[in-house]
C-alpha positions, 0 to 999 in steps of 0.5 A: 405358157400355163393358163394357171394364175402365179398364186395357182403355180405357187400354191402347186409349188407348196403342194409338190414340196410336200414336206418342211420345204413346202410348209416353210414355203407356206408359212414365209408366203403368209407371212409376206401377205400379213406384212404387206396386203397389197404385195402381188405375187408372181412366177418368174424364173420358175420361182415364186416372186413377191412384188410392191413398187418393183421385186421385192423377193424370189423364195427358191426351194432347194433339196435341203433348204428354202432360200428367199433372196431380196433382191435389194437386200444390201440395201436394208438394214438388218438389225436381227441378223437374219441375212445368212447367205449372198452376204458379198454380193453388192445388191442381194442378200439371202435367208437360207432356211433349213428343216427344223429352223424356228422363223423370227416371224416378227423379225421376218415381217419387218424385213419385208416392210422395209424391202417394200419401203425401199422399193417405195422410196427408192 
């Protein structure tokens, strides 16, 4: 068991990413915090997992993409279309994020608003 805090484990995640993959990573972890303040974060599955009322979001990081997957995201509404991966599945739904990807960071940020919504309500 590490003796390191879930925020210490991620921010050594970004660290050993070390390039796009890590920055992007970054980048998706300020933007979660700029979208909701009292979200807590966690390491499970030895990935970074964002939570408020319940998971909200895992952020993978893979050789060639950084994937964040909502774990109720068949339940959101997505008016700018940034799910593009776990579209068939009946309760999660993904961003697959790639090197050179501009990120809708307003569009992103209300995704996560609504993910905690729901965790909210239900």
């Amino acid at each position: 068991m590490s003796d390191k805090t879930p925020s210490e484990l991620i921010d050594a995640r970004i660290a050993e990413l070390g390039d796009w993959r890590g920055a992007t990573l970054a980048k998706l972890r300020a933007l979660i915090h700029e979208a909701d303040p009292e979200v807590t974060e966690e390491w499970k599955w030895r990935v970074p997992a964002w939570y408020h009322g319940g998971l909200l979001f895992t952020g993978e990081s893979y050789k060639k993409s950084v994937k964040m997957t909502f774990a109720k995201g068949a339940a959101l509404a997505d008016p700018k279309g940034l799910f593009n991966s776990s579209l068939d599945g009946n309760v999660r739904r993904a961003i697959d994020f790639f090197e050179g990807d501009v990120l809708d960071e307003e569009g992103l940020k209300a995704l996560f608003r609504a993910a905690v919504a729901h965790n909210l309500t239900g």
